[in-house]
N, C-alpha and C positions, 0 to 999 in steps of 0.2 A: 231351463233347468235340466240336469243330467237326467237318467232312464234309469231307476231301479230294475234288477228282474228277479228277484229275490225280498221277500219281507216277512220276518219271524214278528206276529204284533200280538198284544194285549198279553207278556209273560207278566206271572206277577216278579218272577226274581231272573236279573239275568247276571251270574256268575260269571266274569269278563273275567281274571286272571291278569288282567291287562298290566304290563308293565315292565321294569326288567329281567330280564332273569340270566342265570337262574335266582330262584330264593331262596335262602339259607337264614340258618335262628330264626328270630322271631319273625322275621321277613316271610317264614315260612306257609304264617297264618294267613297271609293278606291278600284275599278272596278279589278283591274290587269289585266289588255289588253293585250292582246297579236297579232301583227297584222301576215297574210300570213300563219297561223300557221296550224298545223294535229295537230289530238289529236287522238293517237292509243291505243286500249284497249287489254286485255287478258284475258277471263274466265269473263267478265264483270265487272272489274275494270282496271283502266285506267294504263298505263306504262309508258304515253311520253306526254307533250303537249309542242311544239315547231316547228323551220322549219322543212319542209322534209327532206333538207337535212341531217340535226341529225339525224333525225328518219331512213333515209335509211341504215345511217353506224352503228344502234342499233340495229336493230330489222330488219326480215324478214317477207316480206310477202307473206303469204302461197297465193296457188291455190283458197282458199276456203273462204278465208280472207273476211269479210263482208267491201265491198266499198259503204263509203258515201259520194256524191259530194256535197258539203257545197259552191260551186262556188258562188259568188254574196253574200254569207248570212253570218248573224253573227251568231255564235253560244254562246249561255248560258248555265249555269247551267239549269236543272230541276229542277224546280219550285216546292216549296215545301210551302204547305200551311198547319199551324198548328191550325187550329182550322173552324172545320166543323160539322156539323149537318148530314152527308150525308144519316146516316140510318133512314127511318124512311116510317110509311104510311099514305095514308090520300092527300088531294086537300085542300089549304088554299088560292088560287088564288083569291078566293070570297073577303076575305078580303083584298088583294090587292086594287080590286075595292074599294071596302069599303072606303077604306084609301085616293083612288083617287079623292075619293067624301067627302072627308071629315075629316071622321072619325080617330078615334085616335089609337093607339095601345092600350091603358090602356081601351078605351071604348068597344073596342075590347074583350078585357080579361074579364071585366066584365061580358059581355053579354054569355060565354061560350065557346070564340072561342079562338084564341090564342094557345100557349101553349098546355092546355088542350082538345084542338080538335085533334091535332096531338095521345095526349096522347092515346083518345081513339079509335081512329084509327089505332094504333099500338100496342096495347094491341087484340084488333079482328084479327090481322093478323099473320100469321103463318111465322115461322123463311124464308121456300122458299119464300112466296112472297114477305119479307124485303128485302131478298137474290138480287133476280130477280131486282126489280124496283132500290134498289141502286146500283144495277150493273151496269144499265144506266147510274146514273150519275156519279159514276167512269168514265165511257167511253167521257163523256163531259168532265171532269175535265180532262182527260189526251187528249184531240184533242187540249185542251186550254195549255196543256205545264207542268202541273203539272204531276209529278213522284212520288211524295211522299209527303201522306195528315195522319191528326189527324181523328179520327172517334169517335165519341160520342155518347153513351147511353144518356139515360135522358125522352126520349118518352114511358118512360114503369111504370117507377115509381112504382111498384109492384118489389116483388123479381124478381118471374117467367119470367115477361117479359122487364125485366133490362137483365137479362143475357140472353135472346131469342136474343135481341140485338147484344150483345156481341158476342154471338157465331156467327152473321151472320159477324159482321165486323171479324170473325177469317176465317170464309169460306171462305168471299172475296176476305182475303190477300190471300188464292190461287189460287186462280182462274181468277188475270185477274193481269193487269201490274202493277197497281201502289201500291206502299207500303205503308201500315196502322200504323199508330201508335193509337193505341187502348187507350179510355178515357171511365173511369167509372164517368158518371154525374147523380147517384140517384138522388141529390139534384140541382133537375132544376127547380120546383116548388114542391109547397104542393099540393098533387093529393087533387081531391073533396073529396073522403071518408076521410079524415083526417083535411080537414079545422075551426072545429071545436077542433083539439087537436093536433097540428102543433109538441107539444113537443115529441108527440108519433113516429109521422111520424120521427124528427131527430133519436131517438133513434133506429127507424126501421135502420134509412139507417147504421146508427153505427154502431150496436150491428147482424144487420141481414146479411145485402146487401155487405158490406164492405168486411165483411170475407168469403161470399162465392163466393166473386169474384177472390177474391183472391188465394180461394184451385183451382179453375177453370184454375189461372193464364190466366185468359181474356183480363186483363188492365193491363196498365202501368203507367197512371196517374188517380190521381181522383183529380175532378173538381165541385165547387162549381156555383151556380149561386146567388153571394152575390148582392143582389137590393133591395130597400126598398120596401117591401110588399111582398118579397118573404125572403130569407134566410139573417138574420143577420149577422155583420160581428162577434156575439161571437159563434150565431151555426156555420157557417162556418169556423172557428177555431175549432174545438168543432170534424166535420165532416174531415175536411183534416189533421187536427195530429192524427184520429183515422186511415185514408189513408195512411199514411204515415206508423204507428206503424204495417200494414198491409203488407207494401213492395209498397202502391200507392205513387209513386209522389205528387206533388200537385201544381196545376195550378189552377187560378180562373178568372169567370167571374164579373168586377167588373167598378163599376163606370158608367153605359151604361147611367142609363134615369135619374139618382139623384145621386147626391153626397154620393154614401151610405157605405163609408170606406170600403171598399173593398182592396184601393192600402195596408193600417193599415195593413189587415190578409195576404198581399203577402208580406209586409217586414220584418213583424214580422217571417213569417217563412221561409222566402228566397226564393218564391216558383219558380220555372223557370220561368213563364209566370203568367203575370197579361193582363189580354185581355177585350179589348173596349174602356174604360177610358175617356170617353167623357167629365167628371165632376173632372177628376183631376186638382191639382191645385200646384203650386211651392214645396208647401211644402211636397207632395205626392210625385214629380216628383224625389225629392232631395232624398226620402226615397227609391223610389224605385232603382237609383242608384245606394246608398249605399249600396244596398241588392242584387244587382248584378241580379234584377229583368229586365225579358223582358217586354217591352210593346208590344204585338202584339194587332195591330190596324187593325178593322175592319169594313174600309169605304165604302162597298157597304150595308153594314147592317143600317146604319142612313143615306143614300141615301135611299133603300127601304122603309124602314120606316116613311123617311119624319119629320125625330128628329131636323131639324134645326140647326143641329151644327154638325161638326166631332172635333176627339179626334185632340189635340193640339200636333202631330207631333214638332214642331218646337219646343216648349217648352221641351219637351222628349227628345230631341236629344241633345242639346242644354243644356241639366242638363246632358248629360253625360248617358242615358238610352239609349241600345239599342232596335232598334225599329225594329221589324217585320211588315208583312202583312198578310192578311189572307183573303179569301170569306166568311166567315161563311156559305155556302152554307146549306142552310134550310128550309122549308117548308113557312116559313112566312115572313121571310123578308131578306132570301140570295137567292134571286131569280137567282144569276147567278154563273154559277161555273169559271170564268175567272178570273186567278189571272194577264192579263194583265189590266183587268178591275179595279181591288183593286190596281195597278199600274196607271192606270191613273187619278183615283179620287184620290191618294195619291199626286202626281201630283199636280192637281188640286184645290180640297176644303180640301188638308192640308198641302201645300207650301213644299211639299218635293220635293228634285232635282230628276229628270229620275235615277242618279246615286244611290241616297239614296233610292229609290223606289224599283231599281232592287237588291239590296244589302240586302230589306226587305225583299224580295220575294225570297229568293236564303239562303245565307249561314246564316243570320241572322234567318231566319224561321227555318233552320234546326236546328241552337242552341237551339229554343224554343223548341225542341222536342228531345233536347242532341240526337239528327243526327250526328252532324255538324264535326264528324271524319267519314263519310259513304257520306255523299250525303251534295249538300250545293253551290259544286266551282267543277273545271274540275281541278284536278291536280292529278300526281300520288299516288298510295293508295287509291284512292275512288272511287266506281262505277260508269260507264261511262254513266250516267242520263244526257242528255243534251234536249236543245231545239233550232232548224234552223229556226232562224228567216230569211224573206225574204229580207232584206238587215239592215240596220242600225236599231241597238236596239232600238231607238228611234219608228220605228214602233208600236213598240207595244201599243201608245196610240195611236193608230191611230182605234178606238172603230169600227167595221162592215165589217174592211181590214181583210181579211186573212194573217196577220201577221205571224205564227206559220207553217212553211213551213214542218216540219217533229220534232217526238218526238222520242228519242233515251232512252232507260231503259237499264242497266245494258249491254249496246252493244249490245244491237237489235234494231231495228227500230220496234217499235210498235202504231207508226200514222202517219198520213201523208204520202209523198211522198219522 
């Protein structure tokens, strides 16, 4: 019989996700539970999830076999969150306050800070010290249960230091557990030396930045930030079918603070992920759909920020989009790397069920980053990424509980207990 080296035994629930995806309407709900269940792995992909006693008449376990007691706990997928900020340098906390006092995000921007504070903050910083301090919040994001995150350029906005970026989220992915899926975001704003000739700056990201990411092979998507006052939805057409014609993907940031046709440039080009979507509306929802567009929603971002509204889950779901989650974890307003967090405000202030929530957060997330044959669900064929919740999934909005009992990557235990 084959050699386990990997065995999660005695869970009482094991939330496998198993199946197609992504899932969309009421497909949304569909957990695949498995109760009493082991889930044994080999080389760090999975071989079995079901009773022990299957498992005992399949598979052997060795001397050396790594045992996980999962007693009492549910076990999930690792938590996969597709769209983060996580590189980057600089303290924007100031403006946190700011905002606690009042103030706006746009007032914000105005004045110098925003955005372009980070910019230049990451631009004086040298590739270790990007290295170093988002290592840290790797280490957060995976205590909270995420295995596998999106990473974003966009703080550089220069050639030089778009791909200083770049290369740190490439050091990353070896150096510590959780897996990157690499995003070229030149176009995250018009840096200040260019705000007078905006048309130049697209062309820069085109004609310069595009193709030398590309020989570099850094990224695997490129990513618009289509908003009114920053990138149109014809430059951002303009910028992602030159990404595209490059070998970049193309995902965008769209719809966050104004309706500013953003959903248009993701169905027009199919693009995997349409992300934020606060100001979509039926007829956006209908298109994205049709285009087999993700909506990854990103509800702790208009929480921090204090935007007054999140993106209309229920309408998304409900046209037939499937729906992700995500932290946007970023210097300005993803203040938290918890995707049980973006779980429970999903929850919460966007009427989605605990089911459809953990479904965003899981195998749906991994489709926004075409994962979703690797990581996503506990079934065999896919790396053994889980998360030991300390009893009933339902925990996990339970916001300040140590909910997140131990974090499993590719059949290792790499948090927790």
């Amino acid at each position: 019989m084959p050699t386990i080296d990997c065995l999660i035994h005695d869970a009482s629930l094991v939330v496998t996700c198993a199946g197609p995806a992504p899932r969309r309407g009421d497909g949304q709900r569909d957990l695949r539970i498995e109760r009493s269940a082991v889930i044994a792995g080999s080389g760090g992909r999975i071989v079995f999830v079901g009773p022990a006693s299957v498992c005992r008449e399949r598979f052997t376990v060795a001397p050396d076999t790594v045992m996980i007691d999962a007693t009492g706990c549910s076990v999930l997928p690792g938590f996969v969150d597709p769209h983060t900020h996580v590189v980057f340098a600089g303290d924007r906390r100031d403006e946190l306050r700011r905002r606690l006092a009042g103030a706006t995000y746009a007032e914000i921007a105005v004045e110098g800070g925003g955005i372009l504070s980070t910019v230049r903050a990451t631009r004086a910083a040298g590739e270790e010290a990007l290295v170093q301090a988002s290592r840290g919040r790797l280490a957060e994001m995976l205590r909270n249960g995420t295995t596998t995150c999106e990473a974003k350029s966009g703080y550089g906005l220069t050639l030089e230091a778009e791909l200083k970026m770049l290369r740190a989220v490439k050091r990353l992915a070896a150096m510590q557990p959780v897996e990157l899926s690499p995003t070229f975001l030149g176009a995250h704003e018009i840096p200040a030396e260019f705000r007078q000739d905006r048309a130049a700056y697209v062309r820069q990201v085109i004609d310069v930045m595009i193709p030398a990411v590309a020989r570099e092979g850094l990224a695997e998507w490129c990513d618009v930030f289509c908003e009114t006052g920053v990138f149109t939805p014809e430059e951002s057409l303009a910028i992602l079918r030159a990404g595209r014609q490059a070998g970049l993907r193309p995902r965008i940031h769209a719809d966050e603070l104004a309706a500013s046709g953003g959903w248009r440039v993701a169905a027009e080009l199919g693009a995997r992920s349409a992300d934020h979507l606060l100001f979509i509306d039926r007829e956006g929802a209908a298109a994205l759909a049709a285009a087999g567009v993700v909506a990854t929603l990103l509800p702790i971002a208009s929480f921090y920020l204090k935007l007054g509204r999140f993106a209309p889950a229920r309408l998304l779901i409900d046209a037939g989009v499937p729906v992700a989650l995500a932290t946007d974890l970023n210097p300005g307003g993803g203040f938290s790397a918890s995707m049980p967090f973006a779980i429970t405000l999903a929850c919460f202030a966007m009427d989605m069920t605990l089911e459809e929530a953990i479904v965003a957060a899981t195998i749906n997330a991994a489709y926004a980053l075409d994962r979703q044959d690797r990581v996503g669900s506990l079934e065999p064929g896919k790396q053994l990424d889980a998360v030991l919740v300390s009893s009933e999934p339902i925990d996990l909005i339970r916001i300040g509980a140590r909910a997140v009992k131990a974090v499993v990557k590719n059949g290792k235990v790499v948090a927790g207990n």
